[in-house]
C-alpha positions in Angstrom: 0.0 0.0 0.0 2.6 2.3 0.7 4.4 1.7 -2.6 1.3 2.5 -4.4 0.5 5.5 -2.7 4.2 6.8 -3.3 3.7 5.9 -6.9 0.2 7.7 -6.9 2.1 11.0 -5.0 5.0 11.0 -7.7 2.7 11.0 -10.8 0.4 14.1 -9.2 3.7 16.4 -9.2 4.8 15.2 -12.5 1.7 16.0 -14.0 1.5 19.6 -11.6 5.3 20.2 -13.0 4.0 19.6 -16.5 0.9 22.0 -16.2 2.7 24.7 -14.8 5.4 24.4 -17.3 3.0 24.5 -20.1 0.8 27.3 -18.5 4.5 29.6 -17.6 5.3 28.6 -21.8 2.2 30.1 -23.0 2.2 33.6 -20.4 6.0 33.9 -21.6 5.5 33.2 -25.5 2.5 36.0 -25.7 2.3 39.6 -24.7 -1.2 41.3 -24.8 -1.6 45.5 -24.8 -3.8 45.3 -22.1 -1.2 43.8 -19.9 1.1 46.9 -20.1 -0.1 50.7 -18.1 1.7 52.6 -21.2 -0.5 54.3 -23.1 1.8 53.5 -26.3 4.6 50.9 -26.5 6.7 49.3 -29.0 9.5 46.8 -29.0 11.9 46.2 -32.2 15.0 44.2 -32.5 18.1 46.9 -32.5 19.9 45.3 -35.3 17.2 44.4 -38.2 14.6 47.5 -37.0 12.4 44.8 -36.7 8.7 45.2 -35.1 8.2 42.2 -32.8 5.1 44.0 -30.5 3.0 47.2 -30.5 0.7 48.7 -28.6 -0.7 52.2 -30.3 2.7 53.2 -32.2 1.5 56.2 -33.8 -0.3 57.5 -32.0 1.1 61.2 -31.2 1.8 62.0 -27.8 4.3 64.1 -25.5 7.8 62.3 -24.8 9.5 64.5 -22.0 12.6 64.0 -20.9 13.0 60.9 -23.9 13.8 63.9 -26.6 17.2 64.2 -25.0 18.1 61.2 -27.1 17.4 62.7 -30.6 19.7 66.1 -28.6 21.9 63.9 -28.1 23.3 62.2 -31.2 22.5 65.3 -33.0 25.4 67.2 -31.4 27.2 64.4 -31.1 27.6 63.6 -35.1 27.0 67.8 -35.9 29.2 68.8 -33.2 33.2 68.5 -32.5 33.1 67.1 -28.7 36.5 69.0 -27.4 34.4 72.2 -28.0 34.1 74.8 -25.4 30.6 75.7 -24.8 30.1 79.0 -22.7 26.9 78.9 -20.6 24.3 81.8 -21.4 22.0 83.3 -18.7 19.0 80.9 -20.4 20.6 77.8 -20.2 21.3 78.7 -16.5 17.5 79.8 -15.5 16.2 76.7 -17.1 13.8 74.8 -14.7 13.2 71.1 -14.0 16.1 69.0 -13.6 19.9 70.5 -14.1 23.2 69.6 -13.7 23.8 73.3 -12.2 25.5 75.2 -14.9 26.7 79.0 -14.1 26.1 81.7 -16.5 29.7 82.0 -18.2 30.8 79.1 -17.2 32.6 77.0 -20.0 32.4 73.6 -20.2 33.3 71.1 -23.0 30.7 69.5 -25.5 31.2 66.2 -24.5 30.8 66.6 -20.6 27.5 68.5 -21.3 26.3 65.3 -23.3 27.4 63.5 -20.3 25.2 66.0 -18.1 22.1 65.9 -20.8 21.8 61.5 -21.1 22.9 60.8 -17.7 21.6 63.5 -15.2 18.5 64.6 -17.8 20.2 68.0 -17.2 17.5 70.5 -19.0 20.3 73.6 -18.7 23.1 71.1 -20.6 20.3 70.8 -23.2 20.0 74.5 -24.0 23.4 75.2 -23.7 24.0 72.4 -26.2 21.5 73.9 -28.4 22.4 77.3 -28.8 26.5 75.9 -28.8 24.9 74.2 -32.2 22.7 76.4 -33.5 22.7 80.0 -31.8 19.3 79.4 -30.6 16.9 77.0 -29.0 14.4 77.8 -31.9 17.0 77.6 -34.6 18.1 74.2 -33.1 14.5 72.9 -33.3 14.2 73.7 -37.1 17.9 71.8 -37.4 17.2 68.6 -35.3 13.5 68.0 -37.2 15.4 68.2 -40.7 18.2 66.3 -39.0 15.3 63.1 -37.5 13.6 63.3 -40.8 16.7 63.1 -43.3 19.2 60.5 -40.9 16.2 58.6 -39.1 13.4 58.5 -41.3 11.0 59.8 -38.8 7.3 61.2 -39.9 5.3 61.3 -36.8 7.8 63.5 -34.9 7.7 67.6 -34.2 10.7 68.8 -31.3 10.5 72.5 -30.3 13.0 72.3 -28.0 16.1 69.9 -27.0 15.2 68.9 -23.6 11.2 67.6 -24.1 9.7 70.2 -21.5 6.1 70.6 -22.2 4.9 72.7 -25.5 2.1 72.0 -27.1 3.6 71.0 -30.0 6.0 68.9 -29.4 5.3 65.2 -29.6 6.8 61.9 -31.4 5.3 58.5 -31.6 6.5 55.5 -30.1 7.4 54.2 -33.8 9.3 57.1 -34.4 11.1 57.1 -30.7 12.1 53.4 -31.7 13.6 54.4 -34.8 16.0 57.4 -33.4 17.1 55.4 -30.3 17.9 52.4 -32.8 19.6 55.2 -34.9 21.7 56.5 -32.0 22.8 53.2 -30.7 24.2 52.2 -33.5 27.0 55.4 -32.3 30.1 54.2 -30.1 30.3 57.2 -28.4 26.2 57.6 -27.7 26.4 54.0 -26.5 28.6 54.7 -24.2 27.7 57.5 -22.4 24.1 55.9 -22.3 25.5 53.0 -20.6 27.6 55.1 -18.1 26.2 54.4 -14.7 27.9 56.7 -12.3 30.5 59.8 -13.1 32.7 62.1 -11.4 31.2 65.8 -11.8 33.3 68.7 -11.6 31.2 71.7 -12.1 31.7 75.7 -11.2 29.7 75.3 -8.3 29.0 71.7 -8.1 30.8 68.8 -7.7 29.2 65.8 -7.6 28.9 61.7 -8.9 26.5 61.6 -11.5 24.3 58.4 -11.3 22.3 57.2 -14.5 18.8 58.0 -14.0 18.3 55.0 -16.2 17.5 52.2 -13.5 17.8 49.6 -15.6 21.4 50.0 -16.1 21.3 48.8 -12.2 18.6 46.0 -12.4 18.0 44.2 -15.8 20.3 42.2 -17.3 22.0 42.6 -20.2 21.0 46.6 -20.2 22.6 49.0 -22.4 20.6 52.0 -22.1 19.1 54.4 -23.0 16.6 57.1 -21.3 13.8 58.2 -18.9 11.4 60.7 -18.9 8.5 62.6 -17.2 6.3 65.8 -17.2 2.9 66.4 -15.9 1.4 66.4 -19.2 3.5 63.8 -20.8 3.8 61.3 -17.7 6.1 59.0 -17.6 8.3 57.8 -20.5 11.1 55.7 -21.0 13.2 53.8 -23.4 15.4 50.6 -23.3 17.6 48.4 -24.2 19.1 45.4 -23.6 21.8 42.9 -25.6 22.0 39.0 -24.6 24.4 37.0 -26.8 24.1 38.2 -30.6 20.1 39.5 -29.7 19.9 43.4 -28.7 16.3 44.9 -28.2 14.9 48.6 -27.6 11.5 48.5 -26.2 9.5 52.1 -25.9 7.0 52.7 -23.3 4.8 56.5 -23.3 2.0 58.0 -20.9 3.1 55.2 -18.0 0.6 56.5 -14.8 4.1 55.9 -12.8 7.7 55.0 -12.8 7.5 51.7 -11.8 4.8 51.1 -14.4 7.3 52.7 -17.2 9.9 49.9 -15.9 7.7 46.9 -15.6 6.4 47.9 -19.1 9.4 47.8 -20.8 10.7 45.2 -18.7 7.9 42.9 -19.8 8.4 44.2 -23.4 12.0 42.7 -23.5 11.4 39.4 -21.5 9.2 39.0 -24.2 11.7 39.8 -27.1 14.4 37.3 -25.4 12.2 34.6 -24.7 10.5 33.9 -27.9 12.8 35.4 -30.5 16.9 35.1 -32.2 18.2 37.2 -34.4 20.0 35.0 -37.5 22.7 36.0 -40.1 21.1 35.8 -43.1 24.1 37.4 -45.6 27.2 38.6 -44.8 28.9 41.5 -47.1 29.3 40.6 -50.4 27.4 37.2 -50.7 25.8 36.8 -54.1 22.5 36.2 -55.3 21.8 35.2 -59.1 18.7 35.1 -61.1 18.7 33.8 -65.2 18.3 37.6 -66.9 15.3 36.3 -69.7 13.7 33.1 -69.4 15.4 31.3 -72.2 18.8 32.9 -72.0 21.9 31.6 -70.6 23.2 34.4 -68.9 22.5 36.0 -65.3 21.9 39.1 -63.3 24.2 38.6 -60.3 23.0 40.4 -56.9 25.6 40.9 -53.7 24.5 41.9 -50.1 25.7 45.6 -49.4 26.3 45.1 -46.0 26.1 41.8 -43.2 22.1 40.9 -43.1 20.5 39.8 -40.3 16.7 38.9 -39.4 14.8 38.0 -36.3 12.8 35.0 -36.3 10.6 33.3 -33.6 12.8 30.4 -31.6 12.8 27.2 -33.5 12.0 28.9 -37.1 14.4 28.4 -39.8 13.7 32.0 -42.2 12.3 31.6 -46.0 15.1 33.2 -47.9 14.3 34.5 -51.7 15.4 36.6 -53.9 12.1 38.7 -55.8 12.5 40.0 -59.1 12.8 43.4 -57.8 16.4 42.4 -57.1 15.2 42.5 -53.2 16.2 39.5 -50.8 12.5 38.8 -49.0 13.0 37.0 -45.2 10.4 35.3 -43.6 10.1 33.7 -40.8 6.3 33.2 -39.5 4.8 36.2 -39.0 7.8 38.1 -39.7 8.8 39.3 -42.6 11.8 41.8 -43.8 13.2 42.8 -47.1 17.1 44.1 -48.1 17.6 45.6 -51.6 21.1 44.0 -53.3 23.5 45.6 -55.2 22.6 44.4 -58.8 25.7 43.5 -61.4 24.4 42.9 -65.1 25.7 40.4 -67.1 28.9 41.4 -69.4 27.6 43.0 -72.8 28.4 39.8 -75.9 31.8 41.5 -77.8 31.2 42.9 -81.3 32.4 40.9 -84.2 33.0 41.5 -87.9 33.1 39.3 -90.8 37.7 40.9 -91.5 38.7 41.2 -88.5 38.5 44.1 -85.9 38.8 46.3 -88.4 37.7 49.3 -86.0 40.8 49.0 -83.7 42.3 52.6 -83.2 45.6 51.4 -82.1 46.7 50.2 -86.0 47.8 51.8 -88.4 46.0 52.3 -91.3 46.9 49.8 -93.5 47.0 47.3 -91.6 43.4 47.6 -90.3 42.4 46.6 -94.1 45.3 44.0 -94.6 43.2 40.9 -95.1 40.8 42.6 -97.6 43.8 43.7 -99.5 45.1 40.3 -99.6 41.9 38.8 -100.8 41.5 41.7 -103.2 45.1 40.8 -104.5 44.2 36.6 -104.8 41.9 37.7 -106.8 42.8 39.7 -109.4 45.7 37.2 -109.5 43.2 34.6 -110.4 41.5 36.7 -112.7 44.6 37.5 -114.5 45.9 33.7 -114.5 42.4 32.5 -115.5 43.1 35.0 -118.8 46.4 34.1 -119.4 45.8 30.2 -119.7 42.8 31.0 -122.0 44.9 33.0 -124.5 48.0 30.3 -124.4 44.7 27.4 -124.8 43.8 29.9 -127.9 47.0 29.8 -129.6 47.5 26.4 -128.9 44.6 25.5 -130.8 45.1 28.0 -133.6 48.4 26.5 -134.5 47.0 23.0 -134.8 44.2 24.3 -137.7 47.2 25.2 -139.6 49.4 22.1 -139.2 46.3 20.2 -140.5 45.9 22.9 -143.8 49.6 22.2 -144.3 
């Protein structure tokens, strides 16, 4: 009896294991919008741009403190970073949250970036602004035609470089994605994004900077990139996180608190990890080749520009084809991207003639028209032999008439 019942008690928590496995599989393999506080949220895959989830991505909202990303690797690919900015009496009267700056006091490009990313420094954004462009409205105009020319945004309108409140000044999550992707993909951004504390040695401050970007300090893997929050805009926040050859950036907007802006994103990119890989697909200068016209031998030849990647749920092995559009299409499941190849056209059939290349420039004259010339010349040497035998035949017969009169 007591074997069977510790038989019986064994199968119960192999079957309990097994459910709760199963049930912990399908909670970790899905992701539903109304499981995140964000009003908006978006998660792509850093290296292929990828969307794996969204949640409202265009729709238009406020993005605070976020903006200082787009500030950021603006001045840092415009500007020279040894520069010596000179604080104006603006930059030092600007409210929210500052890394203390006195008017006059000069300080170089780089540390203010340091100040803007790290410390959200609102001052070390208008200082970098009119450094860049003489004026925070100037700057505004720049960095818009700047987002829209380098990034590809369309959903985005700054006004100023920090993200304090103005009316019109909003992005989308989709369009947040696509800068921070942008930006990451900068050594020097990257790194002062995934600075967690600093030495500060202000006029009148001196201090350790500490990231406000928490999970720097509690996610694994985190690389960045940058937190947020007005009244109007609430609370903001981007990500990112890199595990083995997989990076992510996940975007959360309108979060009713911090902690919900962190367990948002949070969420976003257990997500990512747990059901996705990102797989080489192409590496620089593979080739692709198609017949040119059905029936002919030859072929178009297409190479990869660059190294191509693509993400693909765990366990999928990607569709790889190359359209007629000269475009390799991945798919993999719901995921699909597409990478136009550099095209190389099959070599042009050389030109012949019936003598010769006749057309050469680099002979002289008359031997471009030798072989006519000698055929010519064969010619009127059979034409002048052909004659001569038919007079000697003549007078060969002329003389035998007469021997017969005779």
């Amino acid at each position: 009896m007591r074997f069977l019942l510790t038989n019986l008690l064994v199968v119960v928590m192999v079957l309990f294991n097994l459910g709760m496995s199963s049930a912990f599989a399908e909670e970790s393999s899905s992701l539903e919008p109304n499981t995140l506080t964000g009003q908006s949220a978006i998660l792509i895959d850093a290296t292929t741009g990828q969307v794996l989830f969204e949640k409202n991505p265009h729709e238009k909202l406020y993005p605070a403190s976020i903006t200082k990303i787009a500030t950021g690797i603006y001045a840092i690919e415009k500007g020279k970073l040894d520069d010596t900015v000179t604080v104006s009496k603006k930059a030092r009267r600007e409210e929210g949250t500052r890394v203390y700056l006195e008017e006059g006091e000069q300080i170089s490009l780089r540390n203010l970036l340091y100040g803007l990313l790290m410390n959200s420094g609102n001052d070390a954004g208008t200082a970098i602004a009119e450094h860049m462009s003489q004026t925070t409205e100037l700057f505004a105009v720049d960095l818009n035609a700047y987002l829209k020319e380098k990034v590809g945004v369309t959903e985005t309108n700054f006004t100023n470089p920090h993200g304090l409140h103005d009316p019109n000044h909003y992005t989308t999550v989709a369009d947040m994605a696509k800068i921070s992707q942008y930006a990451m993909k900068n050594p020097v951004f990257r790194e002062i994004v995934g600075t967690k504390r600093l030495p500060w040695h202000g006029q009148t401050w001196e201090t350790v900077l500490v990231n406000h970007n928490k999970l720097l300090r509690d996610y694994e893997g985190a690389t960045g990139i940058k937190n947020g929050f007005t009244d109007q805009a609430m609370h903001t926040l981007v990500g990112s996180a890199k595990r083995g050859e997989m990076e992510l950036i996940a975007v959360t907007m309108k979060a009713s608190t911090s902690a919900n802006a962190y367990k948002d994103v949070k969420k976003l990119l257990d997500f990512g990890f747990q059901g996705f890989e990102t797989k080489p697909i192409a590496k620089k200068g593979d080739s692709f080749s198609e017949v040119a016209v059905p029936g002919n031998n030859s072929v178009v030849t297409f190479t990869a520009k660059e190294d191509l990647y693509a993400t693909v749920p765990k366990g999928v092995e990607p569709l790889v084809e190359l359209k007629a559009d000269g475009n390799l299409s991945v798919k993999a499941g719901k995921l699909a991207v597409s990478y136009p190849l550099l095209r190389h056209d099959p070599p042009a059939p050389a030109p012949t003639t019936v003598f010769g290349d006749l057309e050469s420039s680099d002979t002289h004259p008359l031997a471009r028209y030798s072989v006519l010339i000698v055929w010519l010349g064969m010619n009127l040497f059979l034409i002048v032999f052909t004659f001569s035998r038919a007079q000697r035949n003549k007078r060969i017969r002329e003389r035998s008439l007469q021997r017969r009169f005779y």
